[in-house]
ROVOBA-205310 format. One line per 5 residues: number of its first residue (from 1); for each residue z, y, x of C-alpha. Coordinates in nm, 2 decimals, decimal comma, always signed. Example, Ala and Ser with C-alpha at 12.3 -4.5 7.8 and 13.67 -1.06 7.14 Angstrom:
2
1 = +0,78/-0,45/+1,23 | +0,71/-0,11/+1,37
***
This chain:
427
1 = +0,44/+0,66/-3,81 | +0,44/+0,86/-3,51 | +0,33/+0,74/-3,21 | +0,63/+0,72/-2,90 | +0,59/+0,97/-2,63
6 = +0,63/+0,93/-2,27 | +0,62/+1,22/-1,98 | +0,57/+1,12/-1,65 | +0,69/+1,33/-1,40 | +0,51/+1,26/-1,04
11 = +0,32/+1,48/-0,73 | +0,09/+1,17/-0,69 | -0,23/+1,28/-0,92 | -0,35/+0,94/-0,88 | -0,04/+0,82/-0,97
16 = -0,03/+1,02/-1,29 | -0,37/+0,96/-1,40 | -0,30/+0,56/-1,35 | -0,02/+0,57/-1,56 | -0,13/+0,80/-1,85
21 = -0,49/+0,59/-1,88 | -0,21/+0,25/-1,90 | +0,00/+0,40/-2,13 | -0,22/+0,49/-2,33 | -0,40/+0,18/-2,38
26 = -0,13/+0,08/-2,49 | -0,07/+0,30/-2,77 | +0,16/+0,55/-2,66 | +0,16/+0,91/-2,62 | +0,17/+1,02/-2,26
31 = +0,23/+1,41/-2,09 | +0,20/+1,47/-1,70 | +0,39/+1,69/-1,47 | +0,31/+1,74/-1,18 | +0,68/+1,89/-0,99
36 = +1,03/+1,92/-1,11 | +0,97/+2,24/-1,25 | +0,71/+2,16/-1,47 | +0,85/+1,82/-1,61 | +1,16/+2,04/-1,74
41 = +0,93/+2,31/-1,83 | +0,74/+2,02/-2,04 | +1,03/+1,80/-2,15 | +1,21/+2,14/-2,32 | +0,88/+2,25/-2,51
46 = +0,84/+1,90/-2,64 | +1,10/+1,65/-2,60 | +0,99/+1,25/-2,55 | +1,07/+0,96/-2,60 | +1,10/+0,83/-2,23
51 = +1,08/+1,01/-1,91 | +0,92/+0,81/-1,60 | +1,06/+1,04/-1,31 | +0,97/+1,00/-0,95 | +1,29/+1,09/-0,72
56 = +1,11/+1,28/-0,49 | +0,98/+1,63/-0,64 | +0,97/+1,96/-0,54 | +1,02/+2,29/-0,73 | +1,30/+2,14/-0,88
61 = +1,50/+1,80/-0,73 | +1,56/+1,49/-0,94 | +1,87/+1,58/-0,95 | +1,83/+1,92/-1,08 | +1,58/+1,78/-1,35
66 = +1,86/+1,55/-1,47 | +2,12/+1,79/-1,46 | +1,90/+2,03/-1,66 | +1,82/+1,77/-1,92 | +2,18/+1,65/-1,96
71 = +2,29/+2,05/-2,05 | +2,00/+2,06/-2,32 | +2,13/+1,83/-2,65 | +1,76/+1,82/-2,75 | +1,71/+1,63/-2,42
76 = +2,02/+1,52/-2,31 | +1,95/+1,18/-2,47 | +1,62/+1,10/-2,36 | +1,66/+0,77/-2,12 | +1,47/+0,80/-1,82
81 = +1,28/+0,52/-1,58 | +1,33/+0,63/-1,22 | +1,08/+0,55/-0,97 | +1,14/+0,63/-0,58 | +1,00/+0,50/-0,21
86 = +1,31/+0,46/-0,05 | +1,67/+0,59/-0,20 | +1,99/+0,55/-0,08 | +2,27/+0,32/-0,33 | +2,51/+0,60/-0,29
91 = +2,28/+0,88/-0,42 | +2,16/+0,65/-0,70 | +2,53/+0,62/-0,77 | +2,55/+0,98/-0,82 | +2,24/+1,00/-1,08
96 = +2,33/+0,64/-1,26 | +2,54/+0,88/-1,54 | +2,21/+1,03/-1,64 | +2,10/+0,80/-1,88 | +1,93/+0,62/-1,63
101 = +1,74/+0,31/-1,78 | +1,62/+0,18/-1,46 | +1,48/+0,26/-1,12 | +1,14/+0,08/-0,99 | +1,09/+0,10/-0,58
106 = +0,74/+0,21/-0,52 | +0,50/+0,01/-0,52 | +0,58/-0,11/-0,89 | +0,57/-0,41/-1,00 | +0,38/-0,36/-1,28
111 = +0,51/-0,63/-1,52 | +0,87/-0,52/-1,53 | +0,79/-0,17/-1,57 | +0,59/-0,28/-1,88 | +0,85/-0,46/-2,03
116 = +1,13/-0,22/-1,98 | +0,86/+0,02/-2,13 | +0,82/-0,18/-2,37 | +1,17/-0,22/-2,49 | +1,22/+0,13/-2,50
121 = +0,97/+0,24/-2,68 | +0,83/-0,05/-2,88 | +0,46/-0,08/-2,72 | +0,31/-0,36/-2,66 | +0,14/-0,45/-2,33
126 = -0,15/-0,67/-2,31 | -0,10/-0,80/-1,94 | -0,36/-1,05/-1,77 | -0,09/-1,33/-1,66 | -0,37/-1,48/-1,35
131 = -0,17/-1,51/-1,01 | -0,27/-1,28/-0,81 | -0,19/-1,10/-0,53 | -0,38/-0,79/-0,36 | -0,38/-0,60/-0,06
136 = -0,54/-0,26/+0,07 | -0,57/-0,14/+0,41 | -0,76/+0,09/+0,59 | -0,91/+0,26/+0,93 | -1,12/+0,50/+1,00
141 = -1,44/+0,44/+0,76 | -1,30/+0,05/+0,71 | -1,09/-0,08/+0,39 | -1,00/-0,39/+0,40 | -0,96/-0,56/+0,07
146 = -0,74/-0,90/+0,00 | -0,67/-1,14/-0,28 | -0,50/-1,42/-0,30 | -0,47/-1,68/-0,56 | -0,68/-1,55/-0,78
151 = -0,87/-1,25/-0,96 | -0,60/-1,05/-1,19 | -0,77/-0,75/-1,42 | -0,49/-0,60/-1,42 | -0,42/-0,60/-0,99
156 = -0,80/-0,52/-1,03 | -0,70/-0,20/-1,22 | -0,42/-0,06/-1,01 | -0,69/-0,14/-0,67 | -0,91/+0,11/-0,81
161 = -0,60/+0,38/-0,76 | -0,49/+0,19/-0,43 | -0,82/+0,29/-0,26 | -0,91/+0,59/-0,40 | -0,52/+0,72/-0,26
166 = -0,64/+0,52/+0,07 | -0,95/+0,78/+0,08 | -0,79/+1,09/+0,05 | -0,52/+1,00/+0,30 | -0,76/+0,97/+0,53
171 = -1,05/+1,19/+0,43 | -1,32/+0,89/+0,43 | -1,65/+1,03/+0,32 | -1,85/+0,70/+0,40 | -1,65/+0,39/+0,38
176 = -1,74/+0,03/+0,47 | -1,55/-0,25/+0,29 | -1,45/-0,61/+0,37 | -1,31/-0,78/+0,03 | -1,16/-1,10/+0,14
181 = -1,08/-1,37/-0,13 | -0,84/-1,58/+0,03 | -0,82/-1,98/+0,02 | -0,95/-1,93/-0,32 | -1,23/-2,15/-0,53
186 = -1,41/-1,97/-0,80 | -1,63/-2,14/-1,08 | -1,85/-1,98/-1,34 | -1,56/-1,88/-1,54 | -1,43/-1,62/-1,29
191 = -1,75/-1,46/-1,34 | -1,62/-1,20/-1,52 | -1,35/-1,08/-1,30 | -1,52/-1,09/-0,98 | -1,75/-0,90/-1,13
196 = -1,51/-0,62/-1,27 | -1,36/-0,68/-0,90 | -1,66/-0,57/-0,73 | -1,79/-0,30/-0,99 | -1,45/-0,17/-0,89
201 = -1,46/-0,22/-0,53 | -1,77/+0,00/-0,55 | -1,70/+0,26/-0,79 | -1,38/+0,32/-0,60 | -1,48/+0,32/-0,27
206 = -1,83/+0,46/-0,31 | -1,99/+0,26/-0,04 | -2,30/+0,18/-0,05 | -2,38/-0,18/-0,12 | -2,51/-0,26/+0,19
211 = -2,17/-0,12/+0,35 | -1,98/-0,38/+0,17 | -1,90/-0,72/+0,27 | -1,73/-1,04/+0,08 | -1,55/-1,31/+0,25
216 = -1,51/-1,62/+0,09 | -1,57/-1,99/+0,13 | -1,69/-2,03/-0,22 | -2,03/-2,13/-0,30 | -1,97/-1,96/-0,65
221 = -1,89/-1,67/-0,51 | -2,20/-1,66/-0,29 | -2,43/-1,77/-0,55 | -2,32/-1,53/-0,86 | -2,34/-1,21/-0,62
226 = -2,68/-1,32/-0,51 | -2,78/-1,33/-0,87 | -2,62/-0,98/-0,97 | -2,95/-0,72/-0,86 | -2,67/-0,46/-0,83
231 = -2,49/-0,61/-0,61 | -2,82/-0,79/-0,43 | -2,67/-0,58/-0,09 | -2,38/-0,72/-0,09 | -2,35/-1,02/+0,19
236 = -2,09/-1,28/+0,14 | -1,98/-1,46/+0,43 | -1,78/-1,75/+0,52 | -1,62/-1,65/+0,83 | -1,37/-1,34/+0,94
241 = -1,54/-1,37/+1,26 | -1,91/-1,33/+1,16 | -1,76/-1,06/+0,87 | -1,59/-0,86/+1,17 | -1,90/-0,87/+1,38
246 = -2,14/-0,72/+1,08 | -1,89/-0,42/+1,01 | -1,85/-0,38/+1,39 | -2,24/-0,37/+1,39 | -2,19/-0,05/+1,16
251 = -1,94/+0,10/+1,32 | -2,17/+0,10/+1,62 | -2,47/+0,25/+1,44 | -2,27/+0,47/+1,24 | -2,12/+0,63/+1,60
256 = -2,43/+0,52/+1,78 | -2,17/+0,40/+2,03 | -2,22/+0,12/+2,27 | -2,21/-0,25/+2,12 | -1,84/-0,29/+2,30
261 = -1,74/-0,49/+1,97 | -1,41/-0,61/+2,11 | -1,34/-0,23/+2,15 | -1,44/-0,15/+1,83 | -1,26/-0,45/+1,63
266 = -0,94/-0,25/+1,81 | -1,01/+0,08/+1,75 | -1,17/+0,10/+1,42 | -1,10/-0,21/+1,22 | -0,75/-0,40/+1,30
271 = -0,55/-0,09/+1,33 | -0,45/-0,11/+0,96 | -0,48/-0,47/+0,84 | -0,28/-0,69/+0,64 | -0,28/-1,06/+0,47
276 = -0,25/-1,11/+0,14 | -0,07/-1,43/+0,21 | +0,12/-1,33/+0,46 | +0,26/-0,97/+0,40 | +0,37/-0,69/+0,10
281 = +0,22/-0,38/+0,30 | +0,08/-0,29/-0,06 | +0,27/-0,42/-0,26 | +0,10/-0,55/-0,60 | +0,27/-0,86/-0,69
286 = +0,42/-0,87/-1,04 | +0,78/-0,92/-1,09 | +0,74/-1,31/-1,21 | +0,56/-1,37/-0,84 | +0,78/-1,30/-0,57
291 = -1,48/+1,29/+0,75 | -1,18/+1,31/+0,99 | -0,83/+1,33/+0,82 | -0,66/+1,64/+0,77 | -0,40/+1,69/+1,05
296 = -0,09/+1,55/+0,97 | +0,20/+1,77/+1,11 | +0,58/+1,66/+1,18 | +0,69/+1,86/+0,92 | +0,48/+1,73/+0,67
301 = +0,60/+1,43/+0,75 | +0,98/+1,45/+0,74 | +1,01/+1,34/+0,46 | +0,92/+1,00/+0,54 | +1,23/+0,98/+0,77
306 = +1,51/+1,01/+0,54 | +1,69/+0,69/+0,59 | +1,43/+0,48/+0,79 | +1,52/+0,22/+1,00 | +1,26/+0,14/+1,28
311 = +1,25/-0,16/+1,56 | +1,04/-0,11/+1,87 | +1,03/-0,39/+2,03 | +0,82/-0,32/+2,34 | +0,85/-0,34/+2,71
316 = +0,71/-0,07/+2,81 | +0,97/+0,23/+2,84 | +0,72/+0,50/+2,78 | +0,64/+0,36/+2,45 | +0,98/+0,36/+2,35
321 = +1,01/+0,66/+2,43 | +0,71/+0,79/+2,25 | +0,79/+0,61/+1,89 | +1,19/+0,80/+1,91 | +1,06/+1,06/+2,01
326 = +0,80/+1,06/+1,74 | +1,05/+0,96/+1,45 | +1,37/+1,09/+1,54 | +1,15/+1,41/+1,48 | +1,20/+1,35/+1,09
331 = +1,50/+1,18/+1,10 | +1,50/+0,84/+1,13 | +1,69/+0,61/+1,31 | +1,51/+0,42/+1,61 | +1,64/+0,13/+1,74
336 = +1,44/-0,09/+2,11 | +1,39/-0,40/+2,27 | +1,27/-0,52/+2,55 | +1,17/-0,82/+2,46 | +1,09/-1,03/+2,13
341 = +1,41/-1,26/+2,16 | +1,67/-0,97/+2,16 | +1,51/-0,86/+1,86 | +1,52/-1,17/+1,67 | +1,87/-1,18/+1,75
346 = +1,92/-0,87/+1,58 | +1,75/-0,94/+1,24 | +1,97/-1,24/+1,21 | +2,17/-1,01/+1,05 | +1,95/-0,67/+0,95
351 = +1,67/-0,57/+0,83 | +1,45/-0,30/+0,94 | +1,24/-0,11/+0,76 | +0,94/-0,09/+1,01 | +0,87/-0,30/+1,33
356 = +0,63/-0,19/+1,63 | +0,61/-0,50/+1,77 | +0,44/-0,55/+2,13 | +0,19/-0,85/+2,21 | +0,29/-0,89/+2,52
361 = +0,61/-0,92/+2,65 | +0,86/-1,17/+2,84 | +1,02/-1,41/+2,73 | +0,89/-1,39/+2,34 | +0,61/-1,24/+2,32
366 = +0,46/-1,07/+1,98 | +0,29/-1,38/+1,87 | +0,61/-1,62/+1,92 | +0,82/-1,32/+1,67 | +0,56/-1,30/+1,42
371 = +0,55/-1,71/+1,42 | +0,92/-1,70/+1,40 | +0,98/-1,43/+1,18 | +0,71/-1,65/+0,90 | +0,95/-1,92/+1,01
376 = +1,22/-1,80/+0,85 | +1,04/-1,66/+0,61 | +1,13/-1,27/+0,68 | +0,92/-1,01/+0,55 | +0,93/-0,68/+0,72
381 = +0,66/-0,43/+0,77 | +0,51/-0,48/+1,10 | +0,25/-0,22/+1,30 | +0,13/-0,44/+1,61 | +0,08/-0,24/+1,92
386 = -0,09/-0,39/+2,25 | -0,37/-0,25/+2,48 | -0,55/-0,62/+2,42 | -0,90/-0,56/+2,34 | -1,01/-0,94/+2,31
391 = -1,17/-1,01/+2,03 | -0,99/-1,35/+2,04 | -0,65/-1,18/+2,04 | -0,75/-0,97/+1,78 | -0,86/-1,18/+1,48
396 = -0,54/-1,39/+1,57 | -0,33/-1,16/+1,50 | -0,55/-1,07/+1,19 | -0,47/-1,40/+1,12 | -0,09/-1,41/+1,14
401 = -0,06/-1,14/+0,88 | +0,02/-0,83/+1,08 | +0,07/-0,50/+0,89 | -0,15/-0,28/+1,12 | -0,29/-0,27/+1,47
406 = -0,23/-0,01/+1,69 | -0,43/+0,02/+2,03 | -0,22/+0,21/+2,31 | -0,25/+0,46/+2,42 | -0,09/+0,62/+2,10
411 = -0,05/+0,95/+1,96 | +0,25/+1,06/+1,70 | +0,01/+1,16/+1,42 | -0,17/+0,88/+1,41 | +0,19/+0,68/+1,40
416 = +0,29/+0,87/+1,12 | -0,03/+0,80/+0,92 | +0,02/+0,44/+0,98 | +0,38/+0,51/+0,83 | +0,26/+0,72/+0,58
421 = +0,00/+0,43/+0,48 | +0,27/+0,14/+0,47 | +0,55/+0,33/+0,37 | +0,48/+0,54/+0,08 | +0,19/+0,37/-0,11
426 = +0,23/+0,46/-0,48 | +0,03/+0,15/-0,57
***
């Protein structure tokens, strides 16, 4: 019996690659295309079984691929899994008669794509159930790692993509790492997976081990790394702040700069951050959990307006100003406050996409929004701007799960990146 054939149709290389080595573990047949063009190109010359189609392409639209396949009876009944960053309910309206399966928001979760996979074309997925959740962040030569709950092969997998697509954003050629194993107790029968986690870690990131730091709370953790001779560089450490202070150390060295650590912390580490416990900047949960960059121009950009909603909430009039001026460049919709409470009026009844969100302000400041925004338990991307430099400041609002950290003054590229980091991960 022949085996089913799936064609994925996606610009993201990484994206590609992670799916064709996943599908074909588990036994299917799997094509790549890398534009619109080329999936119909590929889906005419041999049709498949399924068609995994990401809604943004270029050469040809989604909705010219669709229309294309619908006029061709040897494709016309193909079903199709749509995957997309952002798309608005009346354009999916629009493409729901083209035998449409389903349609996945990037970042996946994984599980239900395998099981709608799965349905359609009869493979079966071996998936590692752990709970697990894991983040990726990252600034300048710094990626931040996160898990939570536990060590899932699986998450493990899809981190190796997440950091390699976090290197080519921005151009890293010698990266430090911070993996951070949060509230979590490991015993000898973890072994395995921490140790898949940080052969992964390493072959992903390509940091040396020396440049790579573990923080966790568990004696396991500290022992079985000790014991590993490839990973005998590799400190583990029990607290943020002494794990901030050794990759500030080689910052320092690496830019023979001046030992200003809380400068550093700000500039260089916090200004992409996230908590795996308190935040979905990268998204990895499964459905059953709930050298320099290259310049990044406007118009390379645009496309990351269509449809965004942002919240500044800032004081400061000439930041304001900045961020609309910045995003109403491609698009989106910008909306201000001067202070924390008038926003938290307004999410009483909407949700933004993105929030630059002020530490200091009257009335409410940032801390008292992020504190009651975890209150309520409302989850919105969040880029944390402030001209604070104390370390204290800092590593507390590390600590209360900010998306990124953002030191003013600002400039628009480097607020696009941010966006582009937050916004459009593929994993």
């Amino acid at each position: 019996m022949a085996k089913a054939s799936v064609l994925i149709i996606d610009e993201s290389d990484l994206f590609r690659d992670y799916l064709k080595a996943r599908l074909g573990r588990a036994g299917l047949v799997a094509e790549a295309a890398i534009n619109g063009l080329d999936g119909i190109s590929k889906m005419r010359d041999d049709p498949p079984d399924l068609v995994v189609m990401d809604y943004h392409l270029t050469r040809k639209t989604c909705q010219e691929v669709l229309e294309e396949k619908a006029r061709n009876p040897n494709t016309a009944g193909i079903p199709v899994v749509l995957t997309a960053h952002k798309i608005d309910k009346s354009r999916l309206l629009e493409l729901v008669r083209y035998n449409i399966r389903k349609v996945f928001m990037k970042p996946i979760k994984m599980d239900g794509f395998y099981q709608i996979v799965s349905e359609i074309t009869g493979a079966r997925f071996e998936v590692d159930k752990t709970p697990c959740i894991v983040e990726a962040h990252v600034n300048d030569n710094i990626v931040f790692v996160e898990l939570a709950k536990g060590i899932n092969l699986e998450k493990v997998d899809l981190l190796r993509f997440k950091i390699r697509e976090l290197l080519d954003l921005y151009a890293i050629q010698k990266p430090r790492v911070l993996v951070m194993l949060s509230d979590m107790e490991l015993s000898f029968v973890d072994g395995p997976n921490l140790e898949a986690l940080l052969e992964t870690v390493s072959e992903a990131s390509r940091a040396k081990p020396r440049h790579i730091k573990v923080l966790s709370r568990s004696g396991f953790a500290k022992e079985f790394v000790a014991g590993q001779p490839r990973f005998a560089d590799i400190e583990v450490v029990s607290s943020l702040e002494y794990a901030l202070d050794g990759l500030v150390a080689e910052a320092a060295r690496a830019a023979d700069a001046p030992g200003d650590k809380a400068a550093i912390i700000t500039d260089r580490i916090l200004s992409a951050q996230g908590s795996a416990s308190g935040g979905e900047s990268v998204e990895m949960r499964f459905e059953a959990e709930r050298g320099s960059a290259p310049r990044l121009s406007i118009e390379s950009a645009r496309h990351l307006g269509d449809g965004l909603s942002i919240a500044v909430v800032d004081d400061d009039f000439v930041i304001q100003e900045l961020l609309k001026t910045t995003f109403e460049a491609i698009d989106a919709k910008v909306h201000t406050f001067p202070n924390g409470r008038e926003f938290l009026t307004a999410v009483r009844s909407r949700v933004f996409d993105l929030v630059f969100l002020d530490l200091r302000m009257p009335e409410v400041d940032g801390f008292g929004v992020l504190a009651e925004l975890s209150a309520q338990d409302l989850e919105m991307p969040i880029i944390v701007l402030s001209a604070v430099t104390q370390r204290e400041s800092v590593v507390r609002a590390f600590k209360a799960g900010v998306k990124s950290y953002l030191v003013k003054p600002l400039k628009p590229e480097q607020i696009l990146r941010k966006t582009l980091e937050i916004l459009k991960a593929n994993f």
